[in-house]
N, C-alpha and C positions, 0 to 999 in steps of 0.2 A: 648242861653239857659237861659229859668228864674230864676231869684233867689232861689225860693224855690224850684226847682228842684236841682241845685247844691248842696241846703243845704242837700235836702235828699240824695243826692248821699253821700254826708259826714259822716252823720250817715251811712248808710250802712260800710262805712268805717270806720267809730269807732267802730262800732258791732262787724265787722271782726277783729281789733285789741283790741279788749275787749276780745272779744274770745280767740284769739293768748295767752294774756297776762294771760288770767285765765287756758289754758290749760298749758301754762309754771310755772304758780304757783303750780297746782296743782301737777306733777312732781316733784318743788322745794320740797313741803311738801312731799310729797314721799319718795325724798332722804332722805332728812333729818332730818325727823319724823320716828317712827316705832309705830307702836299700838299691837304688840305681839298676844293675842289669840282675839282681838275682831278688826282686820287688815281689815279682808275681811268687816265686816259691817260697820265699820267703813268709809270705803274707798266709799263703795255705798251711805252712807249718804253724805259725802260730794259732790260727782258726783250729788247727786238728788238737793242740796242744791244750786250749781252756776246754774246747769241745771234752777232753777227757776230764779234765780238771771238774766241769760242773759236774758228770756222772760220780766221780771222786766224792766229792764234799757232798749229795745228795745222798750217799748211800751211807757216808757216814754220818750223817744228821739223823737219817730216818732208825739207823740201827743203836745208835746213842738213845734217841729216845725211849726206842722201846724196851732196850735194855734198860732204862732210866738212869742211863751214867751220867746225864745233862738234864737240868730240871726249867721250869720255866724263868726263872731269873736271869740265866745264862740266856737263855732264848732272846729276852726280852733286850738283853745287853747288845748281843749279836745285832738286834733288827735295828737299835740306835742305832749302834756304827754305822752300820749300813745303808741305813739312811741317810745320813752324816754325809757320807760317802759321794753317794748319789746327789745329794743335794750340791756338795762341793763342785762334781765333773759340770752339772746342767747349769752351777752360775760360771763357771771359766766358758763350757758356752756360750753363755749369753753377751757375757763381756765381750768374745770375740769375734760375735757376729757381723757377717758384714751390716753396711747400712745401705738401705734401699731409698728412702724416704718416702715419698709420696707422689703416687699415679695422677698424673693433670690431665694424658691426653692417651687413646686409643687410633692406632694407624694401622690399614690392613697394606699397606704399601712400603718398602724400604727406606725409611729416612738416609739422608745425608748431609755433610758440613750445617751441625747442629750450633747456632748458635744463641745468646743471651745477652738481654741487657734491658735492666728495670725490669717491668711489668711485661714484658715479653719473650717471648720465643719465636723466633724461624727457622726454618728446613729447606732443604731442597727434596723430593720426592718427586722422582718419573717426570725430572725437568719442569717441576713447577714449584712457584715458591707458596708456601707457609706461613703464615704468621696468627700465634697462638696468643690471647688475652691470657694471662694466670692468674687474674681474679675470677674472670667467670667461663675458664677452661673453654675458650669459644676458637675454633682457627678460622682463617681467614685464606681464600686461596687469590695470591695479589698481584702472579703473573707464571710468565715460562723463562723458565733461566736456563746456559748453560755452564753459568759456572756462577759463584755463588750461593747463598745472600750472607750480604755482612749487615750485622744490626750495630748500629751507634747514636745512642740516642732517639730522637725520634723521627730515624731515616732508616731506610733498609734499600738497601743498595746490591742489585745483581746485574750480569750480563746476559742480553742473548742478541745474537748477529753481529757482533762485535761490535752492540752498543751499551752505552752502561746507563741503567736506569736508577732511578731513583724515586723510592714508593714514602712519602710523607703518612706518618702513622694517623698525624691529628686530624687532616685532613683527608684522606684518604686518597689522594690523588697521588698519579706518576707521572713523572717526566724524564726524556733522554734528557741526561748530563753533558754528555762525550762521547766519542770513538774510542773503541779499546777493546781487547780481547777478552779482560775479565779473569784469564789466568792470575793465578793466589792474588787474588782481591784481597786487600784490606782496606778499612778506614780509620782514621784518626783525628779528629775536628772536622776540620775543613778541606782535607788533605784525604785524596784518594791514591790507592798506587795498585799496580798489577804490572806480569812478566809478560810481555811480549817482544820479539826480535832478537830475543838472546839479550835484553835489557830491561831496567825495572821504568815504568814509567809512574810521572807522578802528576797530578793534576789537582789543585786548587778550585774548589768551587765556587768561592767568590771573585779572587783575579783571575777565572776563565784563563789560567794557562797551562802548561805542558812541558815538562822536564824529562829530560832521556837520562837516566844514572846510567852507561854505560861500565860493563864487570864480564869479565872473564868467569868463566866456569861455574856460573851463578849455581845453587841448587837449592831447590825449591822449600819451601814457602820463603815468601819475602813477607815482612812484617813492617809494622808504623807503629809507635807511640809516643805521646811529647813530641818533642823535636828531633826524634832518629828512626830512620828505618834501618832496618835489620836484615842480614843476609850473610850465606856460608861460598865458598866459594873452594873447590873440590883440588885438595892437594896430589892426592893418589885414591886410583879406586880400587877396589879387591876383587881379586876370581873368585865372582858369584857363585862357581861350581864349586870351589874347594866350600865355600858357606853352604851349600845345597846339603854335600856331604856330610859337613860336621854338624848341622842341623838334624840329619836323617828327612831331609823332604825328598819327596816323588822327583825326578830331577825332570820327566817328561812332563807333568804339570805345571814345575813350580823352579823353572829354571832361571828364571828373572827373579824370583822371591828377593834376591840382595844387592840386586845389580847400584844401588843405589850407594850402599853402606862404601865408606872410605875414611880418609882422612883429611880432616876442613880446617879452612881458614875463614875466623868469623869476621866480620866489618861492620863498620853502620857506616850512615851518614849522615854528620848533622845539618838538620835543617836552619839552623840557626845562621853558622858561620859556613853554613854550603865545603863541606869539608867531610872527604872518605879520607877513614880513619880503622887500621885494621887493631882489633882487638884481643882475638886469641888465636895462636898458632897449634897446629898439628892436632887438632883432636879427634879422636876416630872414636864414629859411632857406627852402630848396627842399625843398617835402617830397613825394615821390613815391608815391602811393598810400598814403599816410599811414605809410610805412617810420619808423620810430625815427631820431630824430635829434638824441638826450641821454639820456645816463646819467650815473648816478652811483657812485661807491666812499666809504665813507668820509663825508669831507665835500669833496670834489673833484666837481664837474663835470662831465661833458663834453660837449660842444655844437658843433653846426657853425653855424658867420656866413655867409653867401654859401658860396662854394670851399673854405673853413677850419676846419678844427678848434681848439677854445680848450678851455682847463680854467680852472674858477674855484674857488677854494679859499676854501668860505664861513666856515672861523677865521681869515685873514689878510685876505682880500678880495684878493688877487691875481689876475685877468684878464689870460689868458697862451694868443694866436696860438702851438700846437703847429706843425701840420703843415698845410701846403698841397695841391688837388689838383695830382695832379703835372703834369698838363698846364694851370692855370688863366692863364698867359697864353695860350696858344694860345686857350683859347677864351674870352678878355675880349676877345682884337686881333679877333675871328674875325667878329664880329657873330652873324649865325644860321647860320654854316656849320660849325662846331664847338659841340659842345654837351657837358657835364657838368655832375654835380650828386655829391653824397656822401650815404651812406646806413645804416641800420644799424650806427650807432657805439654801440663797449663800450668800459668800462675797468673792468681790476682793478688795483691798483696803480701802476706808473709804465706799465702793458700797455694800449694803445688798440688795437682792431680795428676796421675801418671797411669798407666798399661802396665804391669808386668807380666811375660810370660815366662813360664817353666815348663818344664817336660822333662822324662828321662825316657832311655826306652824301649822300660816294659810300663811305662806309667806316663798319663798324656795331662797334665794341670791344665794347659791351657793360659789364656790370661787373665788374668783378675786386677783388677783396677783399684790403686789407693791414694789415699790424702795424705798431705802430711805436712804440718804445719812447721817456719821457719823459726818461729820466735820461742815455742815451745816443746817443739819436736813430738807432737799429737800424732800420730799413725795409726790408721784404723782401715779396713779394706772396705772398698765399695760394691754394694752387687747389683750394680747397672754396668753399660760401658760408656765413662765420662765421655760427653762433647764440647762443651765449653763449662766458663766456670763465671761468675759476676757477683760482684761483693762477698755474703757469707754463702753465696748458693751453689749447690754443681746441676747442670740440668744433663741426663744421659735415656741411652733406650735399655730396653728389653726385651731380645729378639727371640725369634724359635731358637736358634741359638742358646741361650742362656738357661733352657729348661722352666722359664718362669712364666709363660705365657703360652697359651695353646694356639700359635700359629702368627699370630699378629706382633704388633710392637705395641710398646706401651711406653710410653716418656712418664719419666718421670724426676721427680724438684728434692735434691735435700740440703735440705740447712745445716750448715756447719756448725 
């Protein structure tokens, strides 16, 4: 082969990795650039702008060579780089890849209040409960609920007719517990609690009894852990429409979308010394079709303020700003052209999972779901949407929604 055939074959190879490198760039600026209401023109002007740029340097490659103002050493220098290059954008992707981890289970039906614990999983789906082995990926379908299942240990505990059952894993058998509605069921040892009458009730499964926590302006979920339940109690609420607006949703579809979101006063109450005890004043969250936006581990916390996640550790009283959304100056500077809120926040341990959504709007993000660890401050995005989280694992789906599945859901497990 002659020389300057070789060389041109070089350049076509540098073009191809010109290209590579500039379609990886412009991506890079994608990420992490935003141009809020002038996004979409913006984003054409650039595309027209290398679009010339590659014709540019293609015509001067080819006319260098054959004029032989550039020889193959030059050539050869260029495709380094280049490569160099290329190799650099594809490992910053990889680094920042979400994490998915690993498919356990196929469901042609809508999952709901997903939760974990050990070696299991349950769902609720089309009013029936779930329960998944994650050694030998097996479910189990263990009854009809209409609200519920809470897993704890090896009990799985839902409602239906406003009785609350309880399905014994080892044995396989159920039994009614109690009377009760089932509304935000949770469990905690021995200790059942759920909202009904505009009260949280709490019930004890060995001393078979029944406690009314009586509370003004409860709002929902009510939570158990240790010896405290947990609960917000609605200081002021906001004009949902003024949130419809500043959002940009449909206001005839999605006119309730916020009716929730206001300003809270959190409480517990210990089980210990039978004693309501209010913990934090005036904090105002965004709550999006009434999405969860507090849990608890422990006797820790966790709670979004505006944009922010906190933990409050009710045996010290420490109130402690974790993690920020990660775009929340863009959309404080933005007015109503950038919008985000945070949603579906868990913690086990020093381990937070959260919802962030963003949007602006000529540009739709959506929400993307991340970790983010307390003790070290690990932050990495997930690309499932988290449902529950137990020791080092988060277990979530992925729905037609999410582009990753053709039609179905798919659960799936990763390890922290």
């Amino acid at each position: 082969m002659k020389q300057q055939d070789v060389n041109i074959l070089l350049v076509v190879g540098i073009i191809i990795l010109f290209v590579a490198n500039l379609f990886m760039f412009l991506n890079f600026i994608e990420d992490s650039l935003n141009f809020g209401e002038s996004g979409v023109l913006v984003g054409m002007m650039i595309c027209g702008v290398l679009f010339i740029l590659i014709i540019i340097v293609s015509v001067i490659l080819f006319l260098f060579v054959y004029k032989k103002i550039i020889g193959r050493k030059i050539l050869v220098i260029l495709s380094v780089i280049l490569i160099i290059l290329l190799c650099g954008f594809a490992v910053n992707i990889f680094i920042n890849a979400p994490v998915s981890g690993s498919k356990i289970y196929d469901s042609d039906t809508e999952p709901d209040q997903t939760k974990i614990f050990g070696n299991y999983v349950t769902w609720l789906s089309e009013n029936e409960v779930y329960l998944l082995n994650i050694d030998d990926k097996s479910a189990t379908n263990i009854g009809s609920a209409a609200h519920g299942p809470i897993i704890y240990e090896d009990k799985v505990f839902f409602e239906n007719s406003n009785l609350i059952y309880q399905y014994t894993i080892s044995t396989k058998e159920t039994e009614q517990i109690t009377n009760g509605s089932g509304v935000s069921l949770d469990v905690y040892g021995e200790n059942i609690i759920w909202f009904e009458n505009q009260s949280i009730y709490l019930f004890n499964i060995s001393k078979d009894l029944n406690t009314i926590i009586n509370s003004d302006n409860i709002t929902l979920p009510i939570l158990i852990s240790d010896d405290y339940i947990v609960w917000r109690e609605r200081v002021k609420s906001f004009n949902y429409s003024s949130f419809d607006t500043l959002f940009a949703e449909t206001v005839d579809d999605y006119s309730n979308a916020w009716y929730e979101s206001g300003v809270f006063n959190f409480w517990i109450y210990d089980l210990t010394n039978n004693e309501k005890i209010k913990v934090l004043s005036n904090i105002t969250q965004l709550i999006y079709f009434g999405e969860p936006t507090i849990d608890i581990y422990e006797d820790t916390i966790v709670y979004t303020n505006n944009l922010s996640i906190y933990t409050y550790d009710i045996s010290t009283g420490e109130n402690k700003e974790r993690v920020e959304h990660s775009r929340i100056n863009e959309i404080q500077d933005s007015g109503r052209l950038k919008r985000g809120y945070i949603r579906d926040v868990l913690i086990y341990g020093n381990n937070i999972v959260f919802g962030e959504h963003y949007s602006e709007v000529f540009k739709y993000d959506g929400t993307k779901y991340r970790y983010y660890n307390i003790s070290n401050g690990k932050n990495f995005e997930i690309d499932i949407w988290a449902y529950d989280i137990y020791e080092n694992y988060i277990v979530g789906w992925a729905g037609p929604y999410s582009g990753k599945t053709n039609g179905d859901y798919e659960l799936y497990l990763i390890e922290i």
